[in-house]
N, C-alpha and C positions, 0 to 999 in steps of 0.2 A: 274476637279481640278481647282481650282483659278490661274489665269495665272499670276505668277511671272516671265516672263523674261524681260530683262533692258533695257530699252532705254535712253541709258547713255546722247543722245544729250539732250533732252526734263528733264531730270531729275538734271542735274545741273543748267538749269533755276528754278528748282522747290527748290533744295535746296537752289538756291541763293534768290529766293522769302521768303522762310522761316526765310534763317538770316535776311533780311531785319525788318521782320515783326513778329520775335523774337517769331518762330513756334518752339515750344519741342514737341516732339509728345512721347507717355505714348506707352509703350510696352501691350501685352497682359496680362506677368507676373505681371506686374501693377496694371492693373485694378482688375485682379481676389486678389494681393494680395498689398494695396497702403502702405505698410511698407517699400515696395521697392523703392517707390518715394524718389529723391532726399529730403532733407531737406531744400533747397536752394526755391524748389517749394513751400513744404508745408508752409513755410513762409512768400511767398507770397501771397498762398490761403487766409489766414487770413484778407486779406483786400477786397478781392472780393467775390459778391454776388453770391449763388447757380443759378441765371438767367443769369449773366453778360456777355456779349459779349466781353471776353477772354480768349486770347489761354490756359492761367492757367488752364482752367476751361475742358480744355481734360482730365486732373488729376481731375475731378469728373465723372469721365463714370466709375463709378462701385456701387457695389450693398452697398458698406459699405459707402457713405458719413455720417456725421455726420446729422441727422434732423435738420437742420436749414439754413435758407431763406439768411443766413449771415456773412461768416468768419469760417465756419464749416470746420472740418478736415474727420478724416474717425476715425471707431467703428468696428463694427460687422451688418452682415450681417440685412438689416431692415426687420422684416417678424414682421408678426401678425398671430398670432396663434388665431382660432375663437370657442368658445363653445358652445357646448351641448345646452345652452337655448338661442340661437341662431341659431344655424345652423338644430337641430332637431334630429342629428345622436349620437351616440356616438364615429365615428372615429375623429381623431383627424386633422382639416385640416386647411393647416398652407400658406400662401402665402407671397410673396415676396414682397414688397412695391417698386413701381414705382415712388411714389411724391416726394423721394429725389434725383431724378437726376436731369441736369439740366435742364431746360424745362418742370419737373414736369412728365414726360414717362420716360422709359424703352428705345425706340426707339434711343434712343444717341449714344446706343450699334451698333442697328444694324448699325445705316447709318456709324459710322468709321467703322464696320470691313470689308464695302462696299466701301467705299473711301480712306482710308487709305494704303492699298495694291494698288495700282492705283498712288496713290502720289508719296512712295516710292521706286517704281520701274520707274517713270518718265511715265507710258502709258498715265495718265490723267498728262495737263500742265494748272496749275490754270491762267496762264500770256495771255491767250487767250480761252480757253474751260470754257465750263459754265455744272456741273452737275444739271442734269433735277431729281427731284424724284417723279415719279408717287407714290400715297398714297390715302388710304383711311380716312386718318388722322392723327395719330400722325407721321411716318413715313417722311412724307415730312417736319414737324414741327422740327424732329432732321437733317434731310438731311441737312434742310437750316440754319440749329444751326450751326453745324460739320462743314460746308461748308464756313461761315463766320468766324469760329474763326481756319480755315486753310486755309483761305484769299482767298477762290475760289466763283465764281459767284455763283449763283443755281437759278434754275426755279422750284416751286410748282408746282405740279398738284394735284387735287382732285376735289372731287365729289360737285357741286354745294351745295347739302343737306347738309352738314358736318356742324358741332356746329359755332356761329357766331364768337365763342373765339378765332378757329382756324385761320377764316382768317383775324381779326384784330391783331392777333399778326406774322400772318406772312404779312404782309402789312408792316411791323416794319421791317424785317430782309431776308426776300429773295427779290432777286433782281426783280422777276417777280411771277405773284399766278397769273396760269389758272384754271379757274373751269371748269367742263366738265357736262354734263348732269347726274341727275339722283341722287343717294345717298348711302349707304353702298353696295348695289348689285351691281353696276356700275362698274365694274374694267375694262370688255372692251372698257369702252367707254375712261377711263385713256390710254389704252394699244393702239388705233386707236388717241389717241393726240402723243404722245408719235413716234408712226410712221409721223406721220404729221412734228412731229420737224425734225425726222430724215432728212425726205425729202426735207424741206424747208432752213433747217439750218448749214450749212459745221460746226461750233465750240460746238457741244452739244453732250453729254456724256451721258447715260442712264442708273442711277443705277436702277433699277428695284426690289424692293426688293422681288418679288414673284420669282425672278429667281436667283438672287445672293448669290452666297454661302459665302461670306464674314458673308452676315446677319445670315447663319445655324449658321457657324461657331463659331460666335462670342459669341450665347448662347450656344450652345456647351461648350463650352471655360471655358467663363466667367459665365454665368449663371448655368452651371450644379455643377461646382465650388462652388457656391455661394449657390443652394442645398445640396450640401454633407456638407457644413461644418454644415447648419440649422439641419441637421441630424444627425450629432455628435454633437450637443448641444443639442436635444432633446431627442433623441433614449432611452430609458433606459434599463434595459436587459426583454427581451422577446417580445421586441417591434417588428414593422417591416413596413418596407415601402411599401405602397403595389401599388405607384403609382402618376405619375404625370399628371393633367388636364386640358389641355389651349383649351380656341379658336383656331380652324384654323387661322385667319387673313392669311400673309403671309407664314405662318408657319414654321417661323424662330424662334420663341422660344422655338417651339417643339423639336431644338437640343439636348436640357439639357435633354430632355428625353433621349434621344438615350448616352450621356454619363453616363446617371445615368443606365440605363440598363445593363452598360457593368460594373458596380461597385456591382448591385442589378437584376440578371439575372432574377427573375422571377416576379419585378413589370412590371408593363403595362403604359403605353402610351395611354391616352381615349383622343382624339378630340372633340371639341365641335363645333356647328354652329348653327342657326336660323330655330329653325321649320317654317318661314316662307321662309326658303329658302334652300333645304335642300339637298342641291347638294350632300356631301358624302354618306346619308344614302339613298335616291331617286334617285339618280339622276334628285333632283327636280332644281326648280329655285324660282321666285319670289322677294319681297323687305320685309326688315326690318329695324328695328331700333336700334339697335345693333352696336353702332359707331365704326369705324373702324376695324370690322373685315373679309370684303370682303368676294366674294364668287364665285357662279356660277363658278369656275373653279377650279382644283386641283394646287396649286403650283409647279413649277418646281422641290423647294428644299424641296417640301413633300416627307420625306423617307417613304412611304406608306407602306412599306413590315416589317418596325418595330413600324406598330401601330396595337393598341388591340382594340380597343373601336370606336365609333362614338356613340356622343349622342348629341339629337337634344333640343334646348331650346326657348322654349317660348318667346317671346320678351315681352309680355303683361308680363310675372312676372321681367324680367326686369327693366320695366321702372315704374311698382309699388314699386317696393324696392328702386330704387332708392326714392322715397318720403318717404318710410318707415321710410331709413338709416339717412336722410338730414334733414325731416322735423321737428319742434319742439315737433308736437303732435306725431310723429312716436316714435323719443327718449323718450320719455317720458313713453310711451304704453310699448317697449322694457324695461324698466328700472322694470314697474311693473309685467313683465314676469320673472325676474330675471340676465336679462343680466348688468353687470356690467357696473357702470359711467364709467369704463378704454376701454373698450368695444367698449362702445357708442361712446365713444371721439374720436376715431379710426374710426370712419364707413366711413366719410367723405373721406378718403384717398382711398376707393373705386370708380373709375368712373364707367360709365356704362359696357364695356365688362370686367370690375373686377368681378361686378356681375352676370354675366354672367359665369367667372369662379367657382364663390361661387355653383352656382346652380347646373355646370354640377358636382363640387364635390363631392355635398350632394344628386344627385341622382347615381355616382358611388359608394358612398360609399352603401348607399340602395340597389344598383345591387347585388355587394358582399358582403351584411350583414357585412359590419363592423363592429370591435370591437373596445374598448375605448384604445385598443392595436395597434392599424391600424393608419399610418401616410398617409396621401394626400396631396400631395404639389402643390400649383397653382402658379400662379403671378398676383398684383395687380398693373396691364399694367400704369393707370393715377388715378388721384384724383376727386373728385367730380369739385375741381377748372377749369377744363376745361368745365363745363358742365350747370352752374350756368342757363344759356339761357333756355336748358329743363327744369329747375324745373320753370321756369317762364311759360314757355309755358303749361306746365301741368295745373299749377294752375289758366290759362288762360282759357283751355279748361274744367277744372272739377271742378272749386270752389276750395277754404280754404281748407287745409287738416284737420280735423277732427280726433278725438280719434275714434271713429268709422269704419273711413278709414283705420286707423291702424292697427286694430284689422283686418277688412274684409284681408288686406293687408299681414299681418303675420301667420295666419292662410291659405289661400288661395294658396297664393304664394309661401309662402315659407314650414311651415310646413308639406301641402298639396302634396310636390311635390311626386311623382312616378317613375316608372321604364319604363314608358312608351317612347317610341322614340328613344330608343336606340338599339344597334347592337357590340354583341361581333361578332370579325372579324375572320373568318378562313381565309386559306390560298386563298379559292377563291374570297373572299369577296374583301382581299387586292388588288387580282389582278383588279377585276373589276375595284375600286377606282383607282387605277395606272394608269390603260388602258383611263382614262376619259383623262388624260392630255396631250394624242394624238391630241384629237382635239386643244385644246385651243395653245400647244407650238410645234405642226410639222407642222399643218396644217395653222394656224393663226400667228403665229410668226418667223417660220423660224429655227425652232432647229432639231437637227441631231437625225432622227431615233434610229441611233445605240445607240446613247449616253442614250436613254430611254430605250431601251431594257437593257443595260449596268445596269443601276438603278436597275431593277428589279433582270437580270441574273447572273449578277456579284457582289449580293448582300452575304457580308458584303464587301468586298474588295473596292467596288467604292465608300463610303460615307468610309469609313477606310482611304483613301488617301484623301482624303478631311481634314479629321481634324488629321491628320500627318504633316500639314503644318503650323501648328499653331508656331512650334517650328523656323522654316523660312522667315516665318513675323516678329517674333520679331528681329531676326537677322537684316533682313533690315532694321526695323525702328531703332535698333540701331546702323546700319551703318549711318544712314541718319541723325541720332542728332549728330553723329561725325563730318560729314561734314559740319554742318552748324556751329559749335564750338562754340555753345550758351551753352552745360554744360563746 
């Protein structure tokens, strides 16, 4: 469980730092529904930028912002639902949009619902401790977001490889950006910096998002929310969900799965990862290019025993589509295959591990012959805007893109794709995958035997009390706007 007990000395410096610095911190009830939000705030909002470095700007970590870079309020949940002469199936698969929070990710979520339980219970004191967030990219880009506009230090870490966008924009806003060797596959090498701080450093705090249940929780929460309601606006009578499909990354957003499961008992939960590296289904290893979705290890806050699927994806159709979705001649080849100008206009809001969700979608739905009855829900984690640097690099390396490229491109990559590389999971299957996270968090990191077996053996109860406490968190964070007497 997430340890809420108080330490009252350290947490009335934290609330008295907060009046200073005129901190309202957004309940959980909030963000899954911002109607809740005082009016006093949304009034505010109106004058400050969806990037802007403030505290206001906590009351945008949810999935309903209004699409716009400027004075936007909140809507309805942002998703994009992708068609048949596009995607090549006839199930119907529908994702989340990540480009309207702030920072343009999804990730704003996890790092408050990792920092914020820490705040308000006084364990983390922003007035001398500095939060560290190991990341394979966007991760630490909200860490050191969250972490600024709740007036605490932060230290980046990530993999030297990561997009050049990354670390000119955190250059801007955390207080220190180490890079570590290597590049998406590299999370040990984050995880041995990371020890390094510990030992060198008495004031540094370690949100770890492969291990923090704040991050399950908060898609849990917030994001599985954020699916149910996309599902009561779609659904129609004889429809049916038949499942949710993310990247591993830290596999914090795989929460939503596990609350939609318990709304929708017999959709499935399919993980995706890098056939160049393909730790869940091989117990392989290797590198890819597949930004920010980390690997060679299982996460801590993998509830492995409620997933169905593992499927492995190409990075080569990747990082083609991406030129496909971006490029002028790509658009345009799309448009004469039938996919709509509304479509098109939309592709952009995909970054690279979006497509990466697109893909393992359109080969689950293939797995189980979807019907044009069948709902698939992903998340589209960031936008192309983080990424601008690859399509240069591309066209560095392979020439002008071309209507020919297109064509090779959409047919190959995408139409082309199969059933191959994937694994429905039985019971022993899961265990295997479970048992991998022995090595990396008993033996490597220092976590308690029992509490793994615990995961496995006392499974639904141990991830049951985990998101039991959701109700607890927001108590304290509305104890804690009390004290500071800013409403």
């Amino acid at each position: 469980m997430i340890d809420l007990s108080i330490n009252e000395k350290q947490l009335d410096k934290v609330v008295e730092r907060a009046r200073k610095r005129n901190i309202i911190i957004p309940t959980f009830a909030q963000q899954k529904n911002p109607e809740l939000i005082p009016d006093i705030i949304k009034e505010r909002l109106k004058d400050i930028g969806l990037w802007d470095i403030n505290s206001y700007n906590l009351f945008r970590i949810t999935w309903k912002n209004e699409p716009r870079k400027q004075g936007g309020l909140y809507g309805g949940v942002n998703f994009i639902e992708l068609p048949e002469e596009l995607t090549g199936v006839k199930a119907r698969i529908i994702g989340l949009v990540g480009k309207w929070f702030p920072t343009g990710a999804h990730k704003v979520g996890a790092t408050f619902g990792c920092l914020v339980p820490r705040l308000v219970t006084g364990q983390f004191d922003p007035t001398y401790q500095k939060a560290v967030w190991p990341s394979t990219g966007n991760y630490c880009r909200g860490g050191a977001y969250d972490a600024e506009l709740l007036a605490c230090e932060s230290i980046a870490i990530l993999p030297e490889g990561m997009s050049q966008e990354r670390f000119d924009w955190l250059s801007q806003v955390a207080g220190e950006v180490i890079s570590t060797p290597g590049s998406e596959s590299n999370v040990k090498e984050i995880f041995d910096k990371c020890w390094e701080l510990r030992e060198t450093r008495d004031n540094v705090v370690i949100f770890n998002q492969f291990e923090e249940f704040g991050n399950h929780l908060w898609h849990y929460e917030v994001t599985g929310h954020a699916m149910e309601e996309v599902l009561e606006e779609v659904m129609g009578p004889g429809d049916n969900y038949s499942g949710v499909v993310l990247t591993s990354g830290s596999s914090g957003t795989l929460g939503c799965g596990d609350y939609l499961k318990e709304l929708y008992p017999q959709s499935k939960i399919a993980v995706g990862e890098a056939l160049q590296c393909p730790t869940l289904l091989n117990n392989g290893f290797g590198a890819h290019r597949i930004e920010g979705i980390g690997d060679k290890h299982v996460p801590w806050i993998h509830n492995v025993r409620n997933t169905d699927m593992i499927i492995a994806i190409d990075d080569n159709n990747t990082m083609n589509l991406i030129r496909l979705f971006n490029e002028p001649a790509g658009q345009e080849y799309l448009k004469e295959q039938g996919v709509s100008a509304k479509i098109i206009e939309k592709l952009p809001l995909l970054g690279i591990s979006s497509i990466a969700n697109v893909i393992s979608a359109i080969k689950f739905a293939k797995y189980y012959e979807l019907t044009e009855r069948d709902i698939v829900l992903t998340v589209f984690t960031d936008s192309m805007e983080l990424y601008q640097s690859r399509l240069r690099e591309l066209e560095e390396e392979h020439g002008p893109y071309e209507k020919i490229d297109a064509a090779v491109d959409f047919h190959r990559h995408l139409l082309a794709l199969t059933i191959d590389n994937m694994r429905e999971l039985d019971y022993y299957d899961r265990k295997r995958i479970h048992n991998l996270k022995y090595y990396t968090w008993i033996e490597q990191q220092g976590k308690d035997l029992e509490e793994l077996n615990a995961q496995w053996y006392d499974y639904p109860a141990y991830w049951e009390e985990i998101h039991n406490q959701v109700a607890e968190i927001d108590k304290l964070i509305e104890d804690f706007n009390r004290r500071t007497g800013l409403l």
